[in-house]
N, C-alpha and C positions, 0 to 999 in steps of 0.2 A: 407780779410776785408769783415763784412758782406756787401751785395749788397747795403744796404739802402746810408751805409754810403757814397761810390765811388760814389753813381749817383748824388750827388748833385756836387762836384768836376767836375764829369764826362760831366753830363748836362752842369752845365754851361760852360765848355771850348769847346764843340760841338756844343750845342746852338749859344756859342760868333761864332764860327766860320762858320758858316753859313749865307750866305749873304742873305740880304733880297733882292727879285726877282726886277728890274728894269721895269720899264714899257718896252710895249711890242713893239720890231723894228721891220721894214720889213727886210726880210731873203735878202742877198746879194744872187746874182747867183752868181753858184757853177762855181767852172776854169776847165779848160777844163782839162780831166783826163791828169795827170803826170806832169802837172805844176805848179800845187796849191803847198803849203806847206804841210809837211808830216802831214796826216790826224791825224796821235797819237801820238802828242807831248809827253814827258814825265811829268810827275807832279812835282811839285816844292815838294820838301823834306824836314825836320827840321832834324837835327844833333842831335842825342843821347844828346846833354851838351846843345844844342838849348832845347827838349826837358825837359832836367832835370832846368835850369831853368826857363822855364816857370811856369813847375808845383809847382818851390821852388815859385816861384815870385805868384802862381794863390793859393797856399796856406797860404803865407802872406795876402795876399789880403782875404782870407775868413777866416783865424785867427781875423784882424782886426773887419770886419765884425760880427762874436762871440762877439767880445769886445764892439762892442756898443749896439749888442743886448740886451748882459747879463746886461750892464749899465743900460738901460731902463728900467730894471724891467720890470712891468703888464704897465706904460705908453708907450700905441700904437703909440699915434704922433711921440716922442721921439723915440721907436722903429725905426717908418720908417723914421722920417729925421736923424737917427744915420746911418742909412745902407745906405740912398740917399748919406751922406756924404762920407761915404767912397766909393763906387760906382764912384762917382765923382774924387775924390779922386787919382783915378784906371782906368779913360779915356783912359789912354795911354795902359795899360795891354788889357784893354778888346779889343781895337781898332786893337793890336796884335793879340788873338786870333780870335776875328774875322773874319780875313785878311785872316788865313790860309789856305792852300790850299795844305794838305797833306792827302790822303786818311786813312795813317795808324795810323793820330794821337789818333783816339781815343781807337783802341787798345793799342798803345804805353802809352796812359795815363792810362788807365784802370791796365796795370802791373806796372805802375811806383808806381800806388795809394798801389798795394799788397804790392811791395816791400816796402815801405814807410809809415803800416798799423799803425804801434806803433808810429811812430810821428804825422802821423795827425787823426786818432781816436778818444785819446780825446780832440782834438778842434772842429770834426763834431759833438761829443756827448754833447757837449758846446753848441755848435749852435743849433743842433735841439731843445733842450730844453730848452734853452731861449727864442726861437721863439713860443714855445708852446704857453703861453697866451696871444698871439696876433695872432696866426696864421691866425684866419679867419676875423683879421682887412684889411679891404678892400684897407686903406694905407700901412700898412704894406705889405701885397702880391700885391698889385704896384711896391714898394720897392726891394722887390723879384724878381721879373720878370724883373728888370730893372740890377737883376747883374750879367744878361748874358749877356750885351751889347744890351739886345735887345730896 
């Protein structure tokens, strides 16, 4: 799949899943060496069928997303409260990726997109170019920015 298409896929489920920084605590002192908890816990994992579907469910979700772009036509407002809606919509998906806390999801999604290039292709090629004549409406990429969970 060419690169353009997977980064938007891509981005947004690595974007969602990064958490935004908390404000800043004072450091606890450290326990006295051998009785603290084991300093490298392992990382929490998503399951191959965990991952597959997410990416079914994070592809729905930006299928949707096409569908009210391309509705909109050249009207921008329309554009972005079509995508705020479904965004919304999609609280609970994004609140998931979000959340995640797997190092290797974004390679894992990055192959899942190859393997999966003829089904969602032409809905990213959909999307990019319905977005085209709004792209640099200032609501519209609000709208954007908001369907990574951020």
């Amino acid at each position: 799949m060419p690169r353009l298409l997977a980064t938007l896929a891509l981005t947004l489920l690595v974007l969602a899943s990064c958490s935004k920084p908390g404000p800043a605590r004072p450091l606890a002192p450290l326990p006295e060496p051998g009785t603290g908890p084991d300093p490298t816990p392992a990382a929490a994992t998503i399951s191959d069928d965990e991952l597959d579907a997410l990416m079914r469910e994070t592809v729905a979700y930006l299928g949707q997303v096409a569908a009210a772009v391309q509705g909109a036509g050249t009207d921008c407002p329309a554009m972005a409260a079509g995508i705020e809606r479904v965004v919304d919509d999609h609280a609970a998906l994004l609140e998931r990726a979000r959340t995640l806390d797997d190092p290797s999801v974004e390679d894992r999604s990055e192959k899942w997109l190859d393997a999966h290039a003829a089904e969602v292709k032409p809905m990213f090629e959909t999307l990019f170019e319905a977005l085209e004549p709004c792209g640099q409406d200032p609501a519209v990429q609000a709208a954007v920015e908001k369907m990574g969970g951020a």
